[in-house]
Backbone as numpy.savetxt, mean C-alpha at the origin, in Angstrom:
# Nx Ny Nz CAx CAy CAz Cx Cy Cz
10.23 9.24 16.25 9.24 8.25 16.62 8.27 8.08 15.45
7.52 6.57 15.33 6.99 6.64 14.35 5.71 6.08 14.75
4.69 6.25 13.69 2.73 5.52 14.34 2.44 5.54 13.26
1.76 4.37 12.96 1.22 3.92 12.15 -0.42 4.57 12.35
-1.27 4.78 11.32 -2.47 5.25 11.13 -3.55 5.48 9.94
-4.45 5.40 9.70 -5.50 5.62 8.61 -4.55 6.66 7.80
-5.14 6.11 5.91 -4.24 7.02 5.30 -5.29 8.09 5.18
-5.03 9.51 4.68 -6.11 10.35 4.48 -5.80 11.28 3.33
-6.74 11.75 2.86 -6.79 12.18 1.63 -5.57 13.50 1.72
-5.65 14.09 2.86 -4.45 15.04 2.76 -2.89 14.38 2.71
-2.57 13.17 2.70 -1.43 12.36 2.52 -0.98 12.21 1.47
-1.83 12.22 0.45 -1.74 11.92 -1.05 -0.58 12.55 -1.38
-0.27 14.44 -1.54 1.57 14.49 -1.88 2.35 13.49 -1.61
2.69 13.28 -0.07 3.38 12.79 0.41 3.90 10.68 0.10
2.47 10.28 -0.09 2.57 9.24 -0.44 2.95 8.99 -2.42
2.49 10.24 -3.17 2.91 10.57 -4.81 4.38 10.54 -4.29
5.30 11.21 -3.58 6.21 11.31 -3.01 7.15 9.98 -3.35
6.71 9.40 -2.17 7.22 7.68 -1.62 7.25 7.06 -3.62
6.18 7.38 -3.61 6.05 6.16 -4.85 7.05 6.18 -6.26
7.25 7.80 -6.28 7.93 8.33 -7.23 9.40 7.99 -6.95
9.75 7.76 -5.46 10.96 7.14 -5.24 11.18 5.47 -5.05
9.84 4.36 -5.17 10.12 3.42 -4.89 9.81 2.55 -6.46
8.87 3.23 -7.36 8.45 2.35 -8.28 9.09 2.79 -9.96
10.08 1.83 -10.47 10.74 1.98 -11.45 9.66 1.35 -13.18
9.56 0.55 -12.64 8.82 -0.42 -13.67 7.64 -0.16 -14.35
6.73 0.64 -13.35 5.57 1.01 -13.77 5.30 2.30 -14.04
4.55 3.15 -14.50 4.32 4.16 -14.75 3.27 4.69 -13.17
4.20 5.70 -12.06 3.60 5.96 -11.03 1.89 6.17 -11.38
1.26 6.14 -10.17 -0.76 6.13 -9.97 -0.62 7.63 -9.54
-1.69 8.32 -10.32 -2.31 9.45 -10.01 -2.79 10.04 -9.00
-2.79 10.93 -8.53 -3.48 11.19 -7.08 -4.81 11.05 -7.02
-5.99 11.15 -8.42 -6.63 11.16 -8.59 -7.37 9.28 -8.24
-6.44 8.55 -8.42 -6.76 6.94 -8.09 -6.77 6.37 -6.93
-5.57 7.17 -6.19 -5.06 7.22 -4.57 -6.48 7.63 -4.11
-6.87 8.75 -4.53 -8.14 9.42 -3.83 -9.63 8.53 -3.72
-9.76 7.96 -4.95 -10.44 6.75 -5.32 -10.46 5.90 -4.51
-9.55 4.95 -4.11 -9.03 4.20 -3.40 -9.37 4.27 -1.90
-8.94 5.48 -1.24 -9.88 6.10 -0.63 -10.81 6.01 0.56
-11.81 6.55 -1.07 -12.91 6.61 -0.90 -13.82 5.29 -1.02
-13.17 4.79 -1.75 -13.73 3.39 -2.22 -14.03 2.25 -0.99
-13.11 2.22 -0.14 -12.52 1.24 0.64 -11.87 1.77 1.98
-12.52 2.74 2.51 -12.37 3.19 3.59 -11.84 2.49 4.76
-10.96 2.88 5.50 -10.15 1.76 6.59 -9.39 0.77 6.03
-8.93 0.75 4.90 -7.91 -0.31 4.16 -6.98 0.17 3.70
-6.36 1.51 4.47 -5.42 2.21 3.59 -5.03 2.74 4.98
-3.30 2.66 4.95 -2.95 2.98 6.17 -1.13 3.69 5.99
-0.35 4.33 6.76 0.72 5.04 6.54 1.38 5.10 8.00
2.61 5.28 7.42 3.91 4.68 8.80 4.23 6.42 9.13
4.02 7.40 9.89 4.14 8.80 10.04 5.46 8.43 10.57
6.42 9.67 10.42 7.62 10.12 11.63 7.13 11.18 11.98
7.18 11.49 13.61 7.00 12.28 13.80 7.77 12.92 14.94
8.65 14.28 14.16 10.24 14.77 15.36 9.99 15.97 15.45
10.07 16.30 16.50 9.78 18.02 17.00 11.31 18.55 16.49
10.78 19.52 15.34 12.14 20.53 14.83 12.30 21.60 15.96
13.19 22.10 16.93 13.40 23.13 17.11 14.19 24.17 16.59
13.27 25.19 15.97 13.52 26.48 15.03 14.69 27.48 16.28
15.84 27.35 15.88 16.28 28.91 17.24 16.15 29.90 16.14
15.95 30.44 16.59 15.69 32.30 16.83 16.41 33.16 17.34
17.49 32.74 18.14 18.75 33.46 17.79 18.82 34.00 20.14
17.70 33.37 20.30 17.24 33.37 21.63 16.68 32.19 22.13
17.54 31.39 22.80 17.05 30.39 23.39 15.57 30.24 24.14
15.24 31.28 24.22 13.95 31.53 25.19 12.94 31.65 24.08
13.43 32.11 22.81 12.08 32.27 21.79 12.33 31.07 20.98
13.25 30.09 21.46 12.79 28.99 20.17 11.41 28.22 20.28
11.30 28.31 18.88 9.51 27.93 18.37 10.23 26.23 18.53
8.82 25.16 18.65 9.14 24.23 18.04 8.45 23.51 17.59
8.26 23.61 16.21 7.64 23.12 15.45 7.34 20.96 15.23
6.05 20.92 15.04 6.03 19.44 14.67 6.29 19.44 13.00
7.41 18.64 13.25 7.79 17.77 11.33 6.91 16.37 11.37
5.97 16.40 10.21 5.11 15.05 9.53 6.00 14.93 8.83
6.59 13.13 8.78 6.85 13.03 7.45 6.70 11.87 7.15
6.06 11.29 5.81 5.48 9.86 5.94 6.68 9.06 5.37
6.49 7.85 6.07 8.24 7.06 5.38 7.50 5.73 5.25
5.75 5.37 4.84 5.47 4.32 4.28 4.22 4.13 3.92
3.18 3.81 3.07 2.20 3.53 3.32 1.75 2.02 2.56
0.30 2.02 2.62 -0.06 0.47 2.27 -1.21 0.72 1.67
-2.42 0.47 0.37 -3.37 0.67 0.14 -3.80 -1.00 -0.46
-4.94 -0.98 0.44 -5.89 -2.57 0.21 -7.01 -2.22 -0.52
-7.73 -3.04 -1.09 -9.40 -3.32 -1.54 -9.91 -4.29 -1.69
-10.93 -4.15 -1.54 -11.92 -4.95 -1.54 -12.27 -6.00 -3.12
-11.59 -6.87 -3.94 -11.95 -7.48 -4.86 -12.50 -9.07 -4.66
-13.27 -8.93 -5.70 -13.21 -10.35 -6.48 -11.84 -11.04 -6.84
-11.24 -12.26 -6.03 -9.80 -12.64 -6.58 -9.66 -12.74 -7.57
-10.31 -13.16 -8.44 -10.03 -13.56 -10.25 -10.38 -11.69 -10.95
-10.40 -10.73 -9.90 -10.54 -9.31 -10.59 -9.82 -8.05 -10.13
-8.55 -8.51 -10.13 -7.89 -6.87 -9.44 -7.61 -6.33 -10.55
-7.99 -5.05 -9.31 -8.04 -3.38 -10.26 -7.38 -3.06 -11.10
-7.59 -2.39 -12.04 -6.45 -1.84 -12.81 -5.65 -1.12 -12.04
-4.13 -1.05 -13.32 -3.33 -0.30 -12.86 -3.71 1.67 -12.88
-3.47 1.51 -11.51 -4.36 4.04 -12.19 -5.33 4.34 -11.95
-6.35 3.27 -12.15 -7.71 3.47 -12.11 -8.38 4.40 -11.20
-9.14 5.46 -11.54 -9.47 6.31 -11.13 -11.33 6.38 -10.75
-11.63 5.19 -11.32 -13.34 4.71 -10.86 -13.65 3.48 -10.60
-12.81 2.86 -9.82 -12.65 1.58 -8.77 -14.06 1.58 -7.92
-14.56 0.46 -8.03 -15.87 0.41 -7.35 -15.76 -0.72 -6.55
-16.06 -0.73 -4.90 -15.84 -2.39 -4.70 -17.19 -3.12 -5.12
-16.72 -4.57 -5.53 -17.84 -5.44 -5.89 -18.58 -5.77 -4.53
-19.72 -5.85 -4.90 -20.81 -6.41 -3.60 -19.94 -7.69 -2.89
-19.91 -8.82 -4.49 -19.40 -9.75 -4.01 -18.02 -10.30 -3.84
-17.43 -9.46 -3.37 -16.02 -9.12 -3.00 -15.93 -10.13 -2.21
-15.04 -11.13 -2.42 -14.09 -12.11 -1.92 -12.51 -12.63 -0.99
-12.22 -11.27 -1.65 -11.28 -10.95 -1.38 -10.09 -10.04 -0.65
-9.21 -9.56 0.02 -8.43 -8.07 0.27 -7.06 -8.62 -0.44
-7.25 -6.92 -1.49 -6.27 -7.12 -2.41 -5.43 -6.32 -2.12
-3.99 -6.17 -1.88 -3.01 -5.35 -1.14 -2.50 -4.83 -2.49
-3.13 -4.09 -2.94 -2.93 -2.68 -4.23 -1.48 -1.68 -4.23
-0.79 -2.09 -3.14 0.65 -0.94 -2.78 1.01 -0.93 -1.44
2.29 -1.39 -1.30 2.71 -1.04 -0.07 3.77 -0.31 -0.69
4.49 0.89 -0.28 5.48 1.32 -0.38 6.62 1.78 0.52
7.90 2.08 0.72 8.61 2.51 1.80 9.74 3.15 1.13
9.43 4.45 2.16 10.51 5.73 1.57 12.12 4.81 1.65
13.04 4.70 0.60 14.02 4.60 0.42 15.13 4.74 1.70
14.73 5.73 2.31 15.72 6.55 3.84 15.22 5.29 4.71
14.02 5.07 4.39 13.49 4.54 6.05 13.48 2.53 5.97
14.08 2.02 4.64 14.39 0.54 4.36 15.56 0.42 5.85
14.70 -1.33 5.95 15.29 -1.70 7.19 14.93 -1.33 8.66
14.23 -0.26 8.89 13.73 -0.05 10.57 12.49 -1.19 10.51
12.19 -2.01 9.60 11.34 -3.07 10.16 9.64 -2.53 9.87
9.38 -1.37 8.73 8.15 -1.06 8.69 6.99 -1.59 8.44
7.53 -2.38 6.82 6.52 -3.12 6.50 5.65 -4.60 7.26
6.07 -4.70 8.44 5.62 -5.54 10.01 4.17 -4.63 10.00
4.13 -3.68 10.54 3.13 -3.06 11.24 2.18 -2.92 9.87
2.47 -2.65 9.07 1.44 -2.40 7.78 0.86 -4.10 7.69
1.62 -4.36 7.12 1.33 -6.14 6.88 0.43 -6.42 8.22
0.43 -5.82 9.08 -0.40 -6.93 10.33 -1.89 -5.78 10.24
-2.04 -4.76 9.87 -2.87 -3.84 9.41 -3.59 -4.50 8.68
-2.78 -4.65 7.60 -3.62 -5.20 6.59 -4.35 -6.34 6.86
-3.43 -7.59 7.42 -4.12 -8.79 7.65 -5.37 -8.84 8.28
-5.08 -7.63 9.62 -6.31 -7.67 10.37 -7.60 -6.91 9.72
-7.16 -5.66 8.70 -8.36 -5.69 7.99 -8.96 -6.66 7.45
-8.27 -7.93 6.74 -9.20 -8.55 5.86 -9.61 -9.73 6.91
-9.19 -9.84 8.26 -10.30 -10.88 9.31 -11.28 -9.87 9.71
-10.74 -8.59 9.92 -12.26 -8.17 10.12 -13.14 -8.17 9.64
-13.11 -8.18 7.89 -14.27 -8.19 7.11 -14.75 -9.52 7.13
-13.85 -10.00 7.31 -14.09 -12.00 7.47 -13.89 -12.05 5.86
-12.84 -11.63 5.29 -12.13 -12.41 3.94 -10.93 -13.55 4.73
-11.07 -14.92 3.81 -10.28 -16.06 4.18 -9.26 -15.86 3.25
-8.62 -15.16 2.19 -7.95 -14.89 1.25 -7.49 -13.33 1.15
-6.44 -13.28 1.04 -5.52 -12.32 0.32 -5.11 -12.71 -1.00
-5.03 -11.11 -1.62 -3.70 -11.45 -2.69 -3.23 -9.69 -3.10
-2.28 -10.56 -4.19 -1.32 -9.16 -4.62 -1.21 -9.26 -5.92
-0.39 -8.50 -6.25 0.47 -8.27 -7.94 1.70 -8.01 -6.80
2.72 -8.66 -7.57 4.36 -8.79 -7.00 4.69 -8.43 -8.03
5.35 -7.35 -8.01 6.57 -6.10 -9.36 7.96 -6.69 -8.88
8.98 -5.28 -9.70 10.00 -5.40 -9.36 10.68 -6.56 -8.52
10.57 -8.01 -8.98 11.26 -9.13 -8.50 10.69 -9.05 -6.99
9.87 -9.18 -6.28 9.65 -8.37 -5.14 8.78 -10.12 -4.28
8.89 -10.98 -5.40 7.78 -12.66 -4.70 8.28 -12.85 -3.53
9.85 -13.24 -3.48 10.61 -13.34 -2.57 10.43 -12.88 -0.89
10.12 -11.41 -1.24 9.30 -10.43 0.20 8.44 -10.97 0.51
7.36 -10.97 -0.88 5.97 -11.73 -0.26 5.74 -13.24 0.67
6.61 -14.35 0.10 6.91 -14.74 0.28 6.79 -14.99 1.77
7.74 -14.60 2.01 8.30 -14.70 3.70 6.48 -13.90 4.42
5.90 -13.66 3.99 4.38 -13.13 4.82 3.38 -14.21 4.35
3.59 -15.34 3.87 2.39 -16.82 2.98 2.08 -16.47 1.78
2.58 -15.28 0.90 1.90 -15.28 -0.47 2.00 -16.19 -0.96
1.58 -16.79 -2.08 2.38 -17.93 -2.87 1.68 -17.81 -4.41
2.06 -18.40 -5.43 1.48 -18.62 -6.73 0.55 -19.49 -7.12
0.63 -20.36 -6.24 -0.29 -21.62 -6.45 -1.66 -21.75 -6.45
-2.12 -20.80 -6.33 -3.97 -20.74 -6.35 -4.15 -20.64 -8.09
-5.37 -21.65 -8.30 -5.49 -21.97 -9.84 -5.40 -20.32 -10.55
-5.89 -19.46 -10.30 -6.44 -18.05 -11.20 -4.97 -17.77 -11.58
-3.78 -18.19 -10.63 -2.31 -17.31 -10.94 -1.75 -17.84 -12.19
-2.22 -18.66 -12.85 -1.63 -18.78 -13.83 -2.44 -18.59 -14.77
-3.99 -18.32 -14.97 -4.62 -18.70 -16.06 -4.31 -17.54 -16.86
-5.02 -17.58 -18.24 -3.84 -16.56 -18.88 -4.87 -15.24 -19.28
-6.35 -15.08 -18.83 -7.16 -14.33 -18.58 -6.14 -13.16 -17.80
-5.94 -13.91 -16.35 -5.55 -13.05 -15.44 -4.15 -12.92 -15.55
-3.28 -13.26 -16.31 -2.02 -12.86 -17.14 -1.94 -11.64 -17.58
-2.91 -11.78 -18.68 -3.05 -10.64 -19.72 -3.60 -9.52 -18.78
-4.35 -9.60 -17.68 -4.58 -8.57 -17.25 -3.65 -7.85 -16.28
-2.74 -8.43 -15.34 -1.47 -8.26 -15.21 -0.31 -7.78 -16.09
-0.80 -7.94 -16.95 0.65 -7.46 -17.90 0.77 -6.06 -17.94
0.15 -5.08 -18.04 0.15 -3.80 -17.85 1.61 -3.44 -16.64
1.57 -4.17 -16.09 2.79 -4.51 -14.54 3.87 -4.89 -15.32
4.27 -5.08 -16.63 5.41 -5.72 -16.80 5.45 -6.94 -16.45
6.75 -7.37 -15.90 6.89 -8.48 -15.29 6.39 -8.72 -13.68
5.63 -9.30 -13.61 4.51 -9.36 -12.60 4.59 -11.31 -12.14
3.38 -10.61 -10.66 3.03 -12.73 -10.60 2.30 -12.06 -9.59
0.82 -13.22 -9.89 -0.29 -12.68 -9.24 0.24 -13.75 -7.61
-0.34 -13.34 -6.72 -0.14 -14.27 -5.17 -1.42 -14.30 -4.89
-1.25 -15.02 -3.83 -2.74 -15.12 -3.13 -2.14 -15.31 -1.45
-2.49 -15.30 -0.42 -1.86 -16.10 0.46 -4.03 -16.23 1.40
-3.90 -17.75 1.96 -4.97 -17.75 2.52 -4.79 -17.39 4.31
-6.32 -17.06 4.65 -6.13 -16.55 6.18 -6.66 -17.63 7.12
């Protein structure tokens, strides 16, 4: 069974984990940025748990222990930006701006095993509803690994003037081959 929930600072292995198995292109984020992140932007960071009762035997049916297995198979980290200013890549002293405009969807990831049970639904509607709660009318992203396509199918799109200007190019490029989105709410 799986529940979605607030990410928390004790998740961080687990989500270094996920990332180290989902992201080729970039040079994986520190735990130290994850933690940042955080702290920064509290309630915008959220994770898909499994959670299956192992039963340990003991060699006596009557003494089997049974232990709870955590194991995270997704998470999602948002913030709070200025659209014409997402974070660096790593960044480890992320501050949100007062005049934050925006929820910027900084990482979604999904453990490799767990592609296809339909996860990234429940994160994505997480997210969305964080940024009506704050009352942001705008989203956006950085789209890696050929990945527009996904976005896509949830309203991202390219077409907001900042995605092409070449300010916010150059600052993207650190991503490789990248494309900034926006999708409005």
């Amino acid at each position: 069974m799986s529940s979605l929930r607030p990410a928390l600072i004790t998740d961080i292995p687990e989500i270094l984990r996920i990332q180290a198995l989902c992201y080729t292109s970039i040079e994986p984020e520190r735990a130290e940025s994850f933690i940042n992140k955080l702290q920064q932007a509290p309630g915008c960071a959220f994770v898909v748990e499994d959670k299956n009762d192992i039963i340990k035997d003991t060699g006596n049916n009557s003494d089997a222990e049974i232990k709870e297995n955590r194991k995270l198979l997704a998470y999602l980290f948002a913030l709070p930006i200025r659209t014409e200013q997402p974070p660096a890549l790593d960044a480890d002293d992320f501050i949100v701006p007062p005049e934050a405009d925006c929820l910027y969807l900084h990482d979604l990831a999904i453990d490799p095993s767990a592609r296809g049970l339909g996860l990234s639904s429940p994160l994505l509607e997480a997210f969305f509803n964080t940024a009506r709660a704050r009352c942001f009318t705008q989203t956006s992203l950085i789209a890696i690994q050929n990945s527009v396509p996904f976005w896509q199918r949830y309203g991202f799109h390219n077409r907001h003037p900042l995605s092409q200007q070449p300010e916010l190019q150059a600052r993207i490029s650190v991503y490789g081959e990248a494309a900034y989105l926006t999708c409005a709410l």
